[in-house]
N, C-alpha and C positions, 0 to 999 in steps of 0.2 A: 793500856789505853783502849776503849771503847773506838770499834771500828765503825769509819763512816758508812751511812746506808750509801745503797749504790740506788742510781732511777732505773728503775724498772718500767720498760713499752707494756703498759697493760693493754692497751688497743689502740688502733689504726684506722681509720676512716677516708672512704671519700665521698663526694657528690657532687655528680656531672650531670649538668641540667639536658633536659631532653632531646633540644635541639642541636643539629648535626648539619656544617657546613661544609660541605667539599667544595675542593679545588677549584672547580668548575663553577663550583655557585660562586668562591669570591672571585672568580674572574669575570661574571656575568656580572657581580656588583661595580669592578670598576669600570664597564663598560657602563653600566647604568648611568654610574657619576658622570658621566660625557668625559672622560680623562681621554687627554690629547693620545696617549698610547694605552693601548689594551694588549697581554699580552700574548701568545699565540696559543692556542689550546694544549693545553698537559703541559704548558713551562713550566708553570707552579710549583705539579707533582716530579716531574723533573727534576728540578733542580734541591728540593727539599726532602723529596723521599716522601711526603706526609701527604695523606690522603684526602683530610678533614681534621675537622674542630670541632668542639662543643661550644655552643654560644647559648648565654642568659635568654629569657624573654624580656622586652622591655623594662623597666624598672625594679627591676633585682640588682642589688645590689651584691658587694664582696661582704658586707660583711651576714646576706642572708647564707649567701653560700658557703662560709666559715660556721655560723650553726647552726647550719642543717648536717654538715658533717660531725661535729660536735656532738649533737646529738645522737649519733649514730654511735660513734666510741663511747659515750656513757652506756649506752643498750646493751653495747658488744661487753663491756666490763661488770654491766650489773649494778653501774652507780648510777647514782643521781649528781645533780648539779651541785647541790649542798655541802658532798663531799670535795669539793677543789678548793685549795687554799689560795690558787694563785691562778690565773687566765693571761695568758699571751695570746695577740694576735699578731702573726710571722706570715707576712705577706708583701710583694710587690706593692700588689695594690691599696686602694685607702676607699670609705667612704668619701671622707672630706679633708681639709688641711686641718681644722682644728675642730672637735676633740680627737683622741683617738681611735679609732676604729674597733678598739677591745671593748670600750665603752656600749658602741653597738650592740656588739656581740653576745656583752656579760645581760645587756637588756632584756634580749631575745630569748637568751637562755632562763633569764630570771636569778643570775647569779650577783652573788654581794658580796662576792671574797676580791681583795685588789687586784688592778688590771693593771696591763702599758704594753705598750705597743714591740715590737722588735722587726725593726725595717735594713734590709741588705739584700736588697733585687732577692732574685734566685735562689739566696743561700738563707733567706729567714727561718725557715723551716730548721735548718743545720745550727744556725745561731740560737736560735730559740732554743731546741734542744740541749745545747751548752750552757743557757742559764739557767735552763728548769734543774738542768745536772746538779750544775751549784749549790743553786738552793737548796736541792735535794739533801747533797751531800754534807751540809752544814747544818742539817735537820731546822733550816729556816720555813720550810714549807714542809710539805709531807705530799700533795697531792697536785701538780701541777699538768692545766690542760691548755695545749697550743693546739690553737682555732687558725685558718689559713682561710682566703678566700681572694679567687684571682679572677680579674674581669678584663683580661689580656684585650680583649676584644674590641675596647674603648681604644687602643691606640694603632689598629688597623690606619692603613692608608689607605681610602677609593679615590681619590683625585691624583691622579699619574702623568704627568709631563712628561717623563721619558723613558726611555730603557734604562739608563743610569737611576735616575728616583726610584725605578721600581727594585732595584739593586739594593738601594739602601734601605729601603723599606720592607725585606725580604722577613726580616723577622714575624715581624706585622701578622704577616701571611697565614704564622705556624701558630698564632699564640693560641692556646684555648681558654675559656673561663672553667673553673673548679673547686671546689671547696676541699678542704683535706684538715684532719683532724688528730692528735696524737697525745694518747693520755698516759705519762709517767706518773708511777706513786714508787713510795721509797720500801726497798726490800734490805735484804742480805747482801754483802757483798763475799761471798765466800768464792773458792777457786771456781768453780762449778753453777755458781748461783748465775740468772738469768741475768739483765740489765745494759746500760750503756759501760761499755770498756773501753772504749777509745774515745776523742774526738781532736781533730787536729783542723789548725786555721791558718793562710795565709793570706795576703791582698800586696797585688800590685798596683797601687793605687797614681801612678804615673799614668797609667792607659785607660781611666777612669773617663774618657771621652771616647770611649771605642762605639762604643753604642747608647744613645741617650731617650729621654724622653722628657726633654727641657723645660715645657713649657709649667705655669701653674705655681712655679717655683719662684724664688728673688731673683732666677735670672731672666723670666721671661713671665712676669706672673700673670699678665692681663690677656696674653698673645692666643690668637686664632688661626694664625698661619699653621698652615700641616707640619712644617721642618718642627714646629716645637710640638705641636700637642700628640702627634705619632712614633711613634719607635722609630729610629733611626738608627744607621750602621756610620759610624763618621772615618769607622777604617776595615779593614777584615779581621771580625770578631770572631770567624771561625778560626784564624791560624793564629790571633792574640792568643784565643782559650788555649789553642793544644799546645804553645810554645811555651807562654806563662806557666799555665797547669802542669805540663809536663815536667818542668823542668822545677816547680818546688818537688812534686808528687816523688820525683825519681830523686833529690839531691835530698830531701829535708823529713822525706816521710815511708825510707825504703821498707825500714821495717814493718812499718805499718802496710804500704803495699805487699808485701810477700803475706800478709793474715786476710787482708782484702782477698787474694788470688786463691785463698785454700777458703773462703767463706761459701757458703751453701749456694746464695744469692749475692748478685752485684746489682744495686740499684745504681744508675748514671746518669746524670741531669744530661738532658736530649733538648735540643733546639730546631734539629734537623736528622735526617741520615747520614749524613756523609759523617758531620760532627759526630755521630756517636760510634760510627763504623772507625773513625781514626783513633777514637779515644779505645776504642777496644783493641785494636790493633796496635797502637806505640805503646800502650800500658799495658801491654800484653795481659789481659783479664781473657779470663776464659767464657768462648761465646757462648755454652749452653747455660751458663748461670747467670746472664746479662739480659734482659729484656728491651728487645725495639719499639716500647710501648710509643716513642715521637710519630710514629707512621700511620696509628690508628686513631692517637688520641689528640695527638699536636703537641706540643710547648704548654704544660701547666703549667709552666715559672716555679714557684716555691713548691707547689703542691705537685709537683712530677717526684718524688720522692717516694714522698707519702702514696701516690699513685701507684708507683712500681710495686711495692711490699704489699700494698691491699690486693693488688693481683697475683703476684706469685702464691699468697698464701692462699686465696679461691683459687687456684690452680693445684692448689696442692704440693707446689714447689720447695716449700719451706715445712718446718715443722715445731714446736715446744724444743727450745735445745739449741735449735741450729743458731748460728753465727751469721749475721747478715750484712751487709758491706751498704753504705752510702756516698758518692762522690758529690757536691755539688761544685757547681760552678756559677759566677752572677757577674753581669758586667761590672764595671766598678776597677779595676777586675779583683774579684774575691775568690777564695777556692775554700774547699772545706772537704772533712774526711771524718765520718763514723762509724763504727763498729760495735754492733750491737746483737748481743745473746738471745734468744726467743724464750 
């Protein structure tokens, strides 16, 4: 029997727009807003560990930022747009509610091969990667490029009523906007051959109100109130993630953690410091091969992935060969795990 091809990461992308918000700047914003509490200097960085964010210029959109990175993985591979059989856009965020977001994308690019969207908070990027697999591996496509583009920035809270609001709106705080980009095409699947080797999914979807961003939707579609159109915490989504997380990761995925902990590099979807200092810690992953990129760069949501590997490899961390590890996590609550050969 003819062995299936395996997806091969031909290249990795990001773009992070120019602009840079510290702590300090978003607490001088919600002071601006006239919010009833402001909150005392270095809370912010305090409490989240993060420094700053990346935020869009005015009217940029998620899906300019999806291909502009896009563009950057076809450079890095040496291809052009012509050759992708297949375009996902795997992101949090959206242009609009209807058409799709990929639709944008495939515009900007100038591409004409089929589109559609793949949406699951945080973990798009990991999801997407799982169907491009498929595809892959069914020789239904050959060349499939997941475009990401996040504009976290839009559901920031500056109107603060209290110390509790500003609690639950802590996410808000860390998001950054980002574009990130990942182009598999189909290889070899031999012992040795490069490609994705693993990917594994769970979802607790009981606690699917841990953290919301309600509004725009059927259950709040016309609404201007902050509770719906900003990020919100509606319980503690730090000890949901490590208790859910941990507890598939350790019961349902040991094996695959012991190949994560011997992998070159650990990428780990980061929201804050503390959350990623615990996940290193109870998943016992080893801290030189883990990156604290939430500290300098913030919360890309889907695109903190793609972030992590585009730096380690300009760092020289990784190499052609090496074994690379991805965890995500996405409210909802969703969890996801890949492993992938360089």
């Amino acid at each position: 029997m003819l062995e299936a091809p395996r997806a091969r990461l031909t290249a990795t992308a990001v773009h992070l727009p120019s602009r840079y918000r510290t702590m300090e700047e978003i607490r001088a914003g919600i002071a601006a807003a006239g919010s009833p509490y402001v909150p005392p200097p270095s809370l912010l960085e305090d409490i989240t560990g993060v420094r700053g964010v990346h935020t869009c210029e005015p009217g940029v959109c998620a899906s300019d930022l999806a291909a502009a990175a896009a563009r950057k993985a076809l450079e890095d591979a040496g291809m052009t747009i012509d050759a992708v059989d297949l375009l996902l856009f795997a992101a949090t965020s959206q242009d609009m509610i209807e058409p799709s977001t990929s639709h944008m994308v495939a515009a900007k690019l100038g591409a004409t091969c089929p589109v559609f969207d793949v949406t699951n908070a945080c973990v798009s990027v990991l999801n997407a990667m799982e169907v491009a697999t498929a595809f892959i591996a069914t020789r239904r496509y050959r060349t499939v490029l997941i475009a990401c583009g996040e504009v976290g920035s839009m559901v920031t809270r500056w109107h603060v009523p209290d110390h509790e609001a500003l609690l639950r709106a802590m996410p808000g705080y860390t998001v950054s906007d980002a574009g990130a980009a990942m182009l598999l095409t189909a290889g070899p699947a031999g012992d040795n051959a490069p490609g994705v080797l693993t990917l594994r999914f769970t979802a607790e979807s009981t606690a699917w109100n841990a953290c919301t961003v309600s509004g725009g939707g059927s259950v709040h579609p016309r609404s201007l109130d902050d509770e719906h159109v900003t990020i919100r915490l509606n319980g503690d989504l730090l000890r949901t993630a490590a208790v859910e997380g941990l507890t598939f990761l350790h019961q349902s995925a040991e094996r695959e953690m012991e190949a994560v902990r011997s992998s070159a590099f650990i990428a780990v979807h980061q929201i804050g410091m503390p959350q990623f200092q615990e996940m290193v810690d109870k998943l016992a992953l080893p801290a030189d091969r883990c990156m604290p990129a939430v500290a300098e760069h913030g919360n890309c949501a889907a695109a903190s992935l793609p972030l992590q590997l585009v730096k380690a490899q300009e760092a020289d961390r990784v190499e052609p060969g090496d074994t690379v590890a991805m965890l995500g996590l996405a409210s909802g609550m969703s969890f996801g795990l890949a492993l992938v050969r360089l």
